[in-house]
Steps between C-alpha positions, in 0.01 A plus 500: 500500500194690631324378250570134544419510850148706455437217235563271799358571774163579244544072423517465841204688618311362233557169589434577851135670425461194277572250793260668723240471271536156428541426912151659520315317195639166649339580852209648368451133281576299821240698722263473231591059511445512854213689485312254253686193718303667760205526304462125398570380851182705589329330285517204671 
């Protein structure tokens, strides 16, 4: 039983530390858009 729920919450937490990570690569991609969006309006 101990066992089962160690293996658990360990799923868990992974998939929370991998949901982080993801939530920060997606805003770091969409700063980096609306920095080049910024960019190209610049430009003109």
């Amino acid at each position: 039983m101990f066992l089962t729920l160690t293996v658990l919450a360990a799923l868990i937490s992974g998939m929370f530390v991998a949901s982080v990570a993801s939530t920060i690569s997606a805003l770091q991609r969409e700063s980096d858009h609306y920095k080049a969006l910024i960019e190209r309006h610049r430009a003109f």
